[in-house]
Chimera marker file (.cmm) of the C-alpha trace (Angstrom):
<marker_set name="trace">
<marker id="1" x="75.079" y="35.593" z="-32.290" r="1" g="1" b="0" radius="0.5"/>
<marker id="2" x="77.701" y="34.234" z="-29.797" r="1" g="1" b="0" radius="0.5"/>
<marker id="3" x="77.119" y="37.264" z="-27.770" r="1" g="1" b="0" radius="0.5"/>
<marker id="4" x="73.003" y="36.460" z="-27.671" r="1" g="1" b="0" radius="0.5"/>
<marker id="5" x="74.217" y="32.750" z="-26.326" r="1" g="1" b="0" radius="0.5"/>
<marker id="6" x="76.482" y="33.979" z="-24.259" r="1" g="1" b="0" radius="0.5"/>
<marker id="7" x="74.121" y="35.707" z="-22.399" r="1" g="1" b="0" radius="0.5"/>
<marker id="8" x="71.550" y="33.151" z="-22.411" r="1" g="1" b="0" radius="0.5"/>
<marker id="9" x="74.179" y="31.062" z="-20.675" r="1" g="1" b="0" radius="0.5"/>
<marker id="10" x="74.670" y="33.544" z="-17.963" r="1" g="1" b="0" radius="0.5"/>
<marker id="11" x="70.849" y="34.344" z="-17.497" r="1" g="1" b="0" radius="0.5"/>
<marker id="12" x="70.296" y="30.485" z="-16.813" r="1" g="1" b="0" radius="0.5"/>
<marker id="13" x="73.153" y="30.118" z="-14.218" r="1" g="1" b="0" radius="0.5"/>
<marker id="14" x="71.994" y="33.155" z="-12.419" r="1" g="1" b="0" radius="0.5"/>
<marker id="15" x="68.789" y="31.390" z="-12.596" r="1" g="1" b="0" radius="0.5"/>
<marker id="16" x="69.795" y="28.289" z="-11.489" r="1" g="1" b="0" radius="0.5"/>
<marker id="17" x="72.209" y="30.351" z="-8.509" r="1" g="1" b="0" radius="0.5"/>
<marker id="18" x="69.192" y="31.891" z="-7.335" r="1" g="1" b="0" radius="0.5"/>
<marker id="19" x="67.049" y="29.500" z="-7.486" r="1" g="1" b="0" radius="0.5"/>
<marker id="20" x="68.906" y="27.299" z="-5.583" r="1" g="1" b="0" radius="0.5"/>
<marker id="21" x="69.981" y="29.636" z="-2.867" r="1" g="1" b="0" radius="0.5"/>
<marker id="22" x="66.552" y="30.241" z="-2.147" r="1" g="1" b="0" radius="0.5"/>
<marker id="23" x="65.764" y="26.818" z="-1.915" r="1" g="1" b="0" radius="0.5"/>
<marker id="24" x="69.045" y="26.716" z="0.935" r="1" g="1" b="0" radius="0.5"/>
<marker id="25" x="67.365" y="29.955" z="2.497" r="1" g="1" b="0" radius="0.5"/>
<marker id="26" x="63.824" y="28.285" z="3.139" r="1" g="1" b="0" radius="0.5"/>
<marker id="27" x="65.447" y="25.040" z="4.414" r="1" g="1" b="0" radius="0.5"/>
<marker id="28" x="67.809" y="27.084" z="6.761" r="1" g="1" b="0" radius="0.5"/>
<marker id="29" x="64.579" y="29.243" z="7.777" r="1" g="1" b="0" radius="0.5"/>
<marker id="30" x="62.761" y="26.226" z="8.129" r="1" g="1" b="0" radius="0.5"/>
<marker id="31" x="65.603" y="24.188" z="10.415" r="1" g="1" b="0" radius="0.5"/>
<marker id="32" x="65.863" y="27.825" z="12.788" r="1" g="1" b="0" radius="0.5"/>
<marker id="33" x="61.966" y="27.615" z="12.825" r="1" g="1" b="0" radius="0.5"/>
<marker id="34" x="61.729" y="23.863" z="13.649" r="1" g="1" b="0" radius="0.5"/>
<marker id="35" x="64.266" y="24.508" z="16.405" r="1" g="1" b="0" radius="0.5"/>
<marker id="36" x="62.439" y="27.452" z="18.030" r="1" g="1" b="0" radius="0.5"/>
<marker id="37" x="59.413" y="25.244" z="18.093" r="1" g="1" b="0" radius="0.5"/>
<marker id="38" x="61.554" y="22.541" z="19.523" r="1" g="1" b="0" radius="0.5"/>
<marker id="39" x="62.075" y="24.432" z="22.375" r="1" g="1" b="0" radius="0.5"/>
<marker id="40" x="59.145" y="25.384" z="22.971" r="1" g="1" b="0" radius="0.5"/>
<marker id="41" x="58.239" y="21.953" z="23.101" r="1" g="1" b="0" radius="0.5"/>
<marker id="42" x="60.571" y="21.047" z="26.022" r="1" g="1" b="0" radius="0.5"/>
<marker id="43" x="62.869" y="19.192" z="23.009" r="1" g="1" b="0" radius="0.5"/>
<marker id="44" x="66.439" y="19.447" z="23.317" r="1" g="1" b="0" radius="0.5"/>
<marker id="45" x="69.578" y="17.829" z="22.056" r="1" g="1" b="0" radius="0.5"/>
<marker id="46" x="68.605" y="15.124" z="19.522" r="1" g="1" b="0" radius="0.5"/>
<marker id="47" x="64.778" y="15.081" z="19.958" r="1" g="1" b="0" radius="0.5"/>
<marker id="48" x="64.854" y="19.168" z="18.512" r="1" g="1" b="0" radius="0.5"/>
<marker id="49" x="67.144" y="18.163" z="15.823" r="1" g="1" b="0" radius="0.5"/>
<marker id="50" x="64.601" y="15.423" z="14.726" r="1" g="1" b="0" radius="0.5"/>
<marker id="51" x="62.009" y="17.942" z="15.066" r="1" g="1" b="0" radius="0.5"/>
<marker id="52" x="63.459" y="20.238" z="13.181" r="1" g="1" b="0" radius="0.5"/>
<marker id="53" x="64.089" y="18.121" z="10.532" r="1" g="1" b="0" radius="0.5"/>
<marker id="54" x="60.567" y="16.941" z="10.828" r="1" g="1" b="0" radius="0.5"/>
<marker id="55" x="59.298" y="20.947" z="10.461" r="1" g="1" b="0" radius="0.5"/>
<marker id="56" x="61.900" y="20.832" z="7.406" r="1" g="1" b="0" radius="0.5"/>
<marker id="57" x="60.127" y="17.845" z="5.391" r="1" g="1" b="0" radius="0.5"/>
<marker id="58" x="56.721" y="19.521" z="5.875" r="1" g="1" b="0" radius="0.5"/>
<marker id="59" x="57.814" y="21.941" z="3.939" r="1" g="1" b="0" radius="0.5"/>
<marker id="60" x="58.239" y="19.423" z="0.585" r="1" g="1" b="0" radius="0.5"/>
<marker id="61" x="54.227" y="18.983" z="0.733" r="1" g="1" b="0" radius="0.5"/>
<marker id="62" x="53.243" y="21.821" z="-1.158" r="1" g="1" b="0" radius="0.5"/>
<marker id="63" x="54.573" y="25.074" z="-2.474" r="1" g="1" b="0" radius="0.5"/>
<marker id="64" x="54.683" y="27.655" z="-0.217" r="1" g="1" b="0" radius="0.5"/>
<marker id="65" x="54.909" y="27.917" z="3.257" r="1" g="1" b="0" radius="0.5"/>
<marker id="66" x="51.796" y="26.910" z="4.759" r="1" g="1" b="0" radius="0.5"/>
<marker id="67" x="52.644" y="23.021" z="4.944" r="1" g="1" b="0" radius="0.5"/>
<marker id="68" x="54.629" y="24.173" z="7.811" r="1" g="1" b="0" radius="0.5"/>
<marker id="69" x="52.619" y="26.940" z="9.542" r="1" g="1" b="0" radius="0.5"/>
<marker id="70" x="49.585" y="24.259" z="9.709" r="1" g="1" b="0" radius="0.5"/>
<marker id="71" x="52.136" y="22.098" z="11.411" r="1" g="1" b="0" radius="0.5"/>
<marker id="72" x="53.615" y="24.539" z="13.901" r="1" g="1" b="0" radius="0.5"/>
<marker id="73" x="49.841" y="25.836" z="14.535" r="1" g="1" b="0" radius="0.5"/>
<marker id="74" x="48.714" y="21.830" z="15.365" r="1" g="1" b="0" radius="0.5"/>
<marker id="75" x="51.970" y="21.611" z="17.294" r="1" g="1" b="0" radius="0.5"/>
<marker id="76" x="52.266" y="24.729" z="19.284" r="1" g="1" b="0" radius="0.5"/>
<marker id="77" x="48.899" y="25.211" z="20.469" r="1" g="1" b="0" radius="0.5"/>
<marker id="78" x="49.130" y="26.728" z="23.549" r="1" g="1" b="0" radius="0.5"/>
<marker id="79" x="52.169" y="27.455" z="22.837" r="1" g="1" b="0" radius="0.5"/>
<marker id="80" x="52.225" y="29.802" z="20.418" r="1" g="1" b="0" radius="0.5"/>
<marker id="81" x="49.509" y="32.039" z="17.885" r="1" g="1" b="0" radius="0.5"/>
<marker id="82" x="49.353" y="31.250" z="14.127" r="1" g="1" b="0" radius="0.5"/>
<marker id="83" x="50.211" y="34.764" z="13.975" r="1" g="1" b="0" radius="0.5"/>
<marker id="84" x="53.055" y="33.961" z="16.235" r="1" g="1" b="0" radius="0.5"/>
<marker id="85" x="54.424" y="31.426" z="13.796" r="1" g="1" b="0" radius="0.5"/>
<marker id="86" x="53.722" y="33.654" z="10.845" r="1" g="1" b="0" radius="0.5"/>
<marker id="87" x="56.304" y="36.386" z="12.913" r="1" g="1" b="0" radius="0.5"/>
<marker id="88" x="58.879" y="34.186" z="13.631" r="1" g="1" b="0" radius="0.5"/>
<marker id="89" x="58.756" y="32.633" z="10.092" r="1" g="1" b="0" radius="0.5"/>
<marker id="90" x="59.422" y="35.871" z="8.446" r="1" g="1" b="0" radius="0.5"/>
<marker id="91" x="62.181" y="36.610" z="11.150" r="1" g="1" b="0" radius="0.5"/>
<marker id="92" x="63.555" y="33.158" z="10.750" r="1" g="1" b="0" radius="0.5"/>
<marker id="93" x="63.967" y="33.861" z="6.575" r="1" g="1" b="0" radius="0.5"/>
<marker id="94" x="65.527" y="36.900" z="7.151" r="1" g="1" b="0" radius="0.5"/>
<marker id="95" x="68.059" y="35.472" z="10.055" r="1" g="1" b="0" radius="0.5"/>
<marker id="96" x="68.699" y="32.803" z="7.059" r="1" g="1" b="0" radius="0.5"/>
<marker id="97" x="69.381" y="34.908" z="4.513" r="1" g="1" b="0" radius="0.5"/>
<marker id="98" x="71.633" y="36.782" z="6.634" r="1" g="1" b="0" radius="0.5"/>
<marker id="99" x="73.564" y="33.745" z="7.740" r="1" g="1" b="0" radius="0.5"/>
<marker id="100" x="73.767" y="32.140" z="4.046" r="1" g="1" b="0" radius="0.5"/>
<marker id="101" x="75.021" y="35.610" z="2.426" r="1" g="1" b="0" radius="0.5"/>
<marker id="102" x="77.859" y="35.398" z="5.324" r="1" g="1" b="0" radius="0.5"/>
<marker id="103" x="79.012" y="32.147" z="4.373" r="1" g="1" b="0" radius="0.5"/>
<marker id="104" x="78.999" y="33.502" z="0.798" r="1" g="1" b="0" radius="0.5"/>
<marker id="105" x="81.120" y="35.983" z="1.308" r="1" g="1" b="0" radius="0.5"/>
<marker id="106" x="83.848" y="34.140" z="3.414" r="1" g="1" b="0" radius="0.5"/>
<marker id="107" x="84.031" y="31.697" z="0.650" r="1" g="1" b="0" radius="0.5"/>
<link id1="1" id2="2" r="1" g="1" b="0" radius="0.2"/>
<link id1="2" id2="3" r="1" g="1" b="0" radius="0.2"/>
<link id1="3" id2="4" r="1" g="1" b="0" radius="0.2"/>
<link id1="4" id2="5" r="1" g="1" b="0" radius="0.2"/>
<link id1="5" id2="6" r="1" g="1" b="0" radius="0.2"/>
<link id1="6" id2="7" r="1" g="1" b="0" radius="0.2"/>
<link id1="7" id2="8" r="1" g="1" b="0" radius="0.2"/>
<link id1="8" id2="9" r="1" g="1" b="0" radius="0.2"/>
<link id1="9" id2="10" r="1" g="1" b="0" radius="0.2"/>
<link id1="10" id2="11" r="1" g="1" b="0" radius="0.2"/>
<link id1="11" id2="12" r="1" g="1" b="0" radius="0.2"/>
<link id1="12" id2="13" r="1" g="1" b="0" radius="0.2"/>
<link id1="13" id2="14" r="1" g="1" b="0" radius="0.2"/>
<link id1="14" id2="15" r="1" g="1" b="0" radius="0.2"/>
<link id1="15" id2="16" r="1" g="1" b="0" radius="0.2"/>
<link id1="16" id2="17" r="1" g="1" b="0" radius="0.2"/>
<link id1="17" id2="18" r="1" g="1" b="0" radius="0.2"/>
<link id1="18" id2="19" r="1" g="1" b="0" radius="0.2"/>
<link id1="19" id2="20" r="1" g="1" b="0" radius="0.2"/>
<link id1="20" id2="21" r="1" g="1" b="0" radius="0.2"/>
<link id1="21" id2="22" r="1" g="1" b="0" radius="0.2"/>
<link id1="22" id2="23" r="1" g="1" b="0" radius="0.2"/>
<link id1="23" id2="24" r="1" g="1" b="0" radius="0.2"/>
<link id1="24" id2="25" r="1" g="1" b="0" radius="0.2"/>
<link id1="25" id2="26" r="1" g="1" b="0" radius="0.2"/>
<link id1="26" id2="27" r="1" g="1" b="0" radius="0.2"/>
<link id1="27" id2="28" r="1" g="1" b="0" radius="0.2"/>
<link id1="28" id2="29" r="1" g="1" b="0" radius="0.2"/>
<link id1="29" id2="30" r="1" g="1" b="0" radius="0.2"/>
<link id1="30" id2="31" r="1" g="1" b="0" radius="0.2"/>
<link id1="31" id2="32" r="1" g="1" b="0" radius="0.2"/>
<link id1="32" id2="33" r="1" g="1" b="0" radius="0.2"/>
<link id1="33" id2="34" r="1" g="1" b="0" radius="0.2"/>
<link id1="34" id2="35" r="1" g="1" b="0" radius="0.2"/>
<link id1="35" id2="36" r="1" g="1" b="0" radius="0.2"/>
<link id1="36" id2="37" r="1" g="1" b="0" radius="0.2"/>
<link id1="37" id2="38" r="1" g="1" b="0" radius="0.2"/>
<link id1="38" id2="39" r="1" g="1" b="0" radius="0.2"/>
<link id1="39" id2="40" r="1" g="1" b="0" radius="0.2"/>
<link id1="40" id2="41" r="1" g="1" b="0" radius="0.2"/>
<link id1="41" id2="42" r="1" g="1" b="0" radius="0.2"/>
<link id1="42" id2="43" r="1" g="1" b="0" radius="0.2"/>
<link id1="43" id2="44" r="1" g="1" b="0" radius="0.2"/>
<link id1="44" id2="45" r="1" g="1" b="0" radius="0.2"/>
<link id1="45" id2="46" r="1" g="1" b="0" radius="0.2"/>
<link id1="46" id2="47" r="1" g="1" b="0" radius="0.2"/>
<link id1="47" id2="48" r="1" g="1" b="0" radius="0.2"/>
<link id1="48" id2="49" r="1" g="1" b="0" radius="0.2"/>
<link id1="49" id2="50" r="1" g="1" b="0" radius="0.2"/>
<link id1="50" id2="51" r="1" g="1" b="0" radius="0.2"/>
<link id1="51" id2="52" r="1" g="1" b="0" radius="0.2"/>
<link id1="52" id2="53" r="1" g="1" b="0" radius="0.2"/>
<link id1="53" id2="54" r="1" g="1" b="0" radius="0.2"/>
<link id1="54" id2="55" r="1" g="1" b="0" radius="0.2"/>
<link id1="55" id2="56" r="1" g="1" b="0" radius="0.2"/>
<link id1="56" id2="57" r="1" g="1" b="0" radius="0.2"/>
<link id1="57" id2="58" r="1" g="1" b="0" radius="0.2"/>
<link id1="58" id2="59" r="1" g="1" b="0" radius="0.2"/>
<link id1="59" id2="60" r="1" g="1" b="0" radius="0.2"/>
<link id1="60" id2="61" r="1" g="1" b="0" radius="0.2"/>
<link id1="61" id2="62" r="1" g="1" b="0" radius="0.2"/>
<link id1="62" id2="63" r="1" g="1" b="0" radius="0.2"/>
<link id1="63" id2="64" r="1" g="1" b="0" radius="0.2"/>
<link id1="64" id2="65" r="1" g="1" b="0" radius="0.2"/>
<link id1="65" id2="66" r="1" g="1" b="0" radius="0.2"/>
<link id1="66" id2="67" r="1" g="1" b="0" radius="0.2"/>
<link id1="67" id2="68" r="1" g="1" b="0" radius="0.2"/>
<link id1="68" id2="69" r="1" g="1" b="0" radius="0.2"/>
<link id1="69" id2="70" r="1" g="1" b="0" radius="0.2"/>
<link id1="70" id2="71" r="1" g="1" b="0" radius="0.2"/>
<link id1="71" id2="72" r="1" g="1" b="0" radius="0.2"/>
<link id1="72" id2="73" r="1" g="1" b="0" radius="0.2"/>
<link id1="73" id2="74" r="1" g="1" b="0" radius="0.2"/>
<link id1="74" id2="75" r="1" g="1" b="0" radius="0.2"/>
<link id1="75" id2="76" r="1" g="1" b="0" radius="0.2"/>
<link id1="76" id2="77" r="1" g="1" b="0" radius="0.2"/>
<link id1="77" id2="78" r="1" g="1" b="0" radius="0.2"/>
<link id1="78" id2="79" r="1" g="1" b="0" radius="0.2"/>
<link id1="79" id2="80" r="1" g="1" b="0" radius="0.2"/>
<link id1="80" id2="81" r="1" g="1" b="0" radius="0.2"/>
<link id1="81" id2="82" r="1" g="1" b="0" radius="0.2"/>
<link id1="82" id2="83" r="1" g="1" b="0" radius="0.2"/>
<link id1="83" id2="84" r="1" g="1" b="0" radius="0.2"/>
<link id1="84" id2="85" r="1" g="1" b="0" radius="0.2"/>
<link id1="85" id2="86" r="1" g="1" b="0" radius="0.2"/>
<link id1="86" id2="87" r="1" g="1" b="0" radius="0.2"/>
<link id1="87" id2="88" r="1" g="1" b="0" radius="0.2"/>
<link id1="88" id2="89" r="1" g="1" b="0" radius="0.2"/>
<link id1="89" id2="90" r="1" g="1" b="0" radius="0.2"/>
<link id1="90" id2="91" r="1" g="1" b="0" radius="0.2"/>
<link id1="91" id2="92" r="1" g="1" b="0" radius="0.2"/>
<link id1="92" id2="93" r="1" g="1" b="0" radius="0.2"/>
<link id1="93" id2="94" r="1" g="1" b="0" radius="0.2"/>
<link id1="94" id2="95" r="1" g="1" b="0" radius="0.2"/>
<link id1="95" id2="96" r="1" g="1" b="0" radius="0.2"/>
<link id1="96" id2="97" r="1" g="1" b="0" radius="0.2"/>
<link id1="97" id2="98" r="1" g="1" b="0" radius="0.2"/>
<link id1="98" id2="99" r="1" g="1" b="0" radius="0.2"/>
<link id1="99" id2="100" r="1" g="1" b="0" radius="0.2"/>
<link id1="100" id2="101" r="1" g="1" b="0" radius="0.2"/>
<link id1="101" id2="102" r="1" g="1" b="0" radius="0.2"/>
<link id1="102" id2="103" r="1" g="1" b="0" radius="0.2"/>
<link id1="103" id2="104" r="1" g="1" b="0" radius="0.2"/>
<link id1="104" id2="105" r="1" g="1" b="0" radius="0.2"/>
<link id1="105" id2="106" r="1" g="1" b="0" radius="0.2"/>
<link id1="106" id2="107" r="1" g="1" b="0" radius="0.2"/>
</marker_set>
């Protein structure tokens, strides 16, 4: 029996690893995206770190990532296609991913 519990203890902290990595991944996808949109804004220094953070909190509106495709699309028009946005979002998940794993490993 300790083995069974033993095991449920280690599926739940893997859950709980993953799940919050992923959550780290989005918000590091969502930051690079944010900044990307930033300058294509014009923003720089401050103004595309508030925006980014802006393109960040859009994210907490509903699951998934459309909250902040709807917000790039508003925001980049004629700047930028949704399916643009949709490119650089997957790009910008996997340049997170990539970046957080890194960090993992020199810890």
């Amino acid at each position: 029996m300790a083995n069974l519990t033993d095991r449920a203890r280690a599926f739940e902290t893997q859950f709980t690893q993953d799940t919050e990595m992923r959550f780290r991944i989005e918000a590091r996808r969502n930051r690079l995206l944010g900044l990307w949109a930033a300058e294509m804004l014009g923003k720089t220094g401050t103004e595309a770190d508030d925006y980014a953070a802006a393109v960040m909190r859009a994210d907490f509106e509903e699951a998934g990532p459309e909250d902040v495709v709807r917000l790039l699309v508003e925001d980049l028009q004629g700047h930028a296609s949704e399916a643009d946005i949709r490119r650089k979002l997957a790009e910008m998940g996997v340049q997170a991913k990539a970046q957080l794993s890194g960090q993992n490993n020199v810890s």
